[in-house]
N, C-alpha and C positions, 0 to 999 in steps of 0.2 A: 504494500500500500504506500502511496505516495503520495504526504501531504494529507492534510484533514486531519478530522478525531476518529477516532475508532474505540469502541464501548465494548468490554465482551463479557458475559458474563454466564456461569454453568454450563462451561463449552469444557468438552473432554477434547485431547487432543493427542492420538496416539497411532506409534509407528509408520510416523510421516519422513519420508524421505528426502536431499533435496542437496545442492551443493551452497545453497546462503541457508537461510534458516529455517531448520526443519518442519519447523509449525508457523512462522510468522514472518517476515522480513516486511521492517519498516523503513521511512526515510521521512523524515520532517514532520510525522506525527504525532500528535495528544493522543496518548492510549491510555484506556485504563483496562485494567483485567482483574477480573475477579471472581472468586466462588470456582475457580477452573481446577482440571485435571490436563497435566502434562507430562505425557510420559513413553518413552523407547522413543522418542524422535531423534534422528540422526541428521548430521553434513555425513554428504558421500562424496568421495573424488578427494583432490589435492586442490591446494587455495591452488594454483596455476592455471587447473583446469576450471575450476570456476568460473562464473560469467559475472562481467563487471557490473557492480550496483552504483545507481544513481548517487553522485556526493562521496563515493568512496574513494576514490584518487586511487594512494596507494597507501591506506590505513591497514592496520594490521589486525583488521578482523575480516574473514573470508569467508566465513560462514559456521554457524554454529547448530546446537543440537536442535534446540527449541524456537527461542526466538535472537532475533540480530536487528540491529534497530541503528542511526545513522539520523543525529539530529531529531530535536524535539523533548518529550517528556514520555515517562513511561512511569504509570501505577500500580505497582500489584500486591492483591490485597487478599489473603487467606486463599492462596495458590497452592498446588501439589504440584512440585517437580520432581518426577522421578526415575533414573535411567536412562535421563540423556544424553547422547555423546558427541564426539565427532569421529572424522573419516580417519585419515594418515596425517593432519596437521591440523592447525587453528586455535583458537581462544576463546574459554568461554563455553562447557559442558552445555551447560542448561539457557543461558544470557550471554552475549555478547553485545558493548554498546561502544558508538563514536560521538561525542559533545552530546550527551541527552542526561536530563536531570533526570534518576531515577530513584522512588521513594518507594521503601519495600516494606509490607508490615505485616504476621501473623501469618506468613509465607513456612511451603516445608521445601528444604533442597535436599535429596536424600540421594544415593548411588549416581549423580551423574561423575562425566571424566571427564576429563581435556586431556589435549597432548601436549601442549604448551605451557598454559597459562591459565588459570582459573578452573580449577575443575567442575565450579557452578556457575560463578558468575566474572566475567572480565570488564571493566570499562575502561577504557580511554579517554582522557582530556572534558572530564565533566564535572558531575556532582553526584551521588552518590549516598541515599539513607536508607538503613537498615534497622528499623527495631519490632522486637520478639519475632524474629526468626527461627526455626531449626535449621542447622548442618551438619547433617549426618552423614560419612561414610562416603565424602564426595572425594574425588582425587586427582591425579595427574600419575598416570602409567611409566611412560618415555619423556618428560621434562628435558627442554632442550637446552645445551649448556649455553651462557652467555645472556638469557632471559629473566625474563620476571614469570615466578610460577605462581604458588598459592593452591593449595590444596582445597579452598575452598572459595575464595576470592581473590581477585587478582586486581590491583586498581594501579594504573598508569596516568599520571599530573591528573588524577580526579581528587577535588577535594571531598572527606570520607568521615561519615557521622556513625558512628554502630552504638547503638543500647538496645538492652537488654536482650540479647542476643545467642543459642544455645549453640556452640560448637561442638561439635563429638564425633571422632571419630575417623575427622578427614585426613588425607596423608598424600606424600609426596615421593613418589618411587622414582628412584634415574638412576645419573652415574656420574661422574666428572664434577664432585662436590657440592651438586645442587645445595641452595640452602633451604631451611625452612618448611614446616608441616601444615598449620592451619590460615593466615593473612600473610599476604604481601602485598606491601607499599614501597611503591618505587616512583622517582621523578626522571626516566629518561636516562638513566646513565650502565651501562653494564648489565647486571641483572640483582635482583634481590628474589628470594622464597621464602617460602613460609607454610609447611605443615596444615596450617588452616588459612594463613592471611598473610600478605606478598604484597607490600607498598611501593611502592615509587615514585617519587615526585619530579620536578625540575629545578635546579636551583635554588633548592628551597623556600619556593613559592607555595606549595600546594601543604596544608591542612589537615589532621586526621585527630577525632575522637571518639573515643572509646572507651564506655561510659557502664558499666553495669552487667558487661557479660559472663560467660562460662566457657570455658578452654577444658576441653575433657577427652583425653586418652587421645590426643593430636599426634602425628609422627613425620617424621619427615627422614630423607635417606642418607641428608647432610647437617645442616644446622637449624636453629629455631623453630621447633616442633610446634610452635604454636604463630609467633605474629616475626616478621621479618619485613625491616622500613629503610630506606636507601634515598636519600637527598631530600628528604620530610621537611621542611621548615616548622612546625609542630609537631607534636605529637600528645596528645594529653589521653593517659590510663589511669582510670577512676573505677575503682570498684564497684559504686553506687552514687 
């Protein structure tokens, strides 16, 4: 879909196949989604063989399990994502997003993968909220060296709100030192991972808190089994 709003609501969404995004592929729209089921949707093929989307240049999302979205806003509100994946490469199991404000809340991310970068969810150069989430048991299989992974998120120059938030379980499998189990944040420079969560910012322009969550039995194959952050200009972790 391109441009407009788009409403979706008690739409099951399953073993949808596709080389952009298995259940959805947006570009410049207001989405909201909710009350849905998403699950076994896959990217098939290699980002190369892919076919070029509207807005995309050469950003580094090429398609994902569920949905892949490029500009605008995205809502999702008491979602089931479950066993989404991708092909031989890409970002972003279940979500992959480029410049879109996305606000996530009473969502489940459960067994999706990436091969890259975000085992459930990846953004690029946005905005990013996350509260009472589950992540469970999402991952990253083949993590590629010199990247930003995140076993459960993966956020690149996005600035990043997370409360009350349940991690458990995600993990971060490779080789060549991967860091990180469950978040990673990174701003553009080399790579950072993370077990659950995988930052990265630019410069230390971009923003992240994290405010009230749960980091439970996270693992990763190299370091920070749970949150890894690489050129953060903030960072604030608060219990409650």
């Amino acid at each position: 879909m391109n441009r407009g709003r788009l409403f979706v609501r008690g739409v099951t969404f399953t073993n949808n196949k596709t080389q952009n995004g298995g259940a959805l592929t947006l570009v410049g729209v207001a989405a909201v989604v909710r009350d849905s089921i998403l699950t076994n949707n896959d990217k098939i093929g290699t980002c190369e063989s892919a076919p070029a989307c509207a807005l995309c240049d050469t950003v580094p999302i090429c398609g994902v399990g569920a949905i892949q979205q490029v500009g605008g806003s995205l809502e999702l509100i008491k979602k089931y994502f479950e066993n989404n994946g991708m092909g031989n490469d890409g970002r972003g199991g279940a979500i992959a997003l480029l410049n879109v404000l996305l606000v996530a809340s009473e969502n489940v991310f459960r067994g999706n993968t990436s091969v890259e970068a975000g085992g459930a969810v990846y953004s690029s150069s946005g905005q990013a909220v996350f509260f009472d989430n589950l992540f469970e048991s999402n991952g990253i299989e083949i993590p590629y060296p010199s990247r930003i992974s995140g076993g459960a998120i993966a956020t690149e120059q996005t600035a990043l709100t997370l409360v009350s938030n349940i991690f458990k379980g995600n993990s971060l499998q490779g080789f060549q030192g991967t860091i990180g189990g469950t978040i990673g944040v990174t701003n553009g420079d080399d790579f950072a991972s993370g077990g659950a969560l995988s930052l990265l910012g630019y410069q230390g322009l971009v923003a992240a808190v994290i405010e009230g969550n749960t980091f439970d039995s996270n693992t990763s194959s190299g370091a920070s089994g749970a949150i890894d952050a690489s050129q953060v200009g903030s960072l604030f972790l608060t219990c409650c």
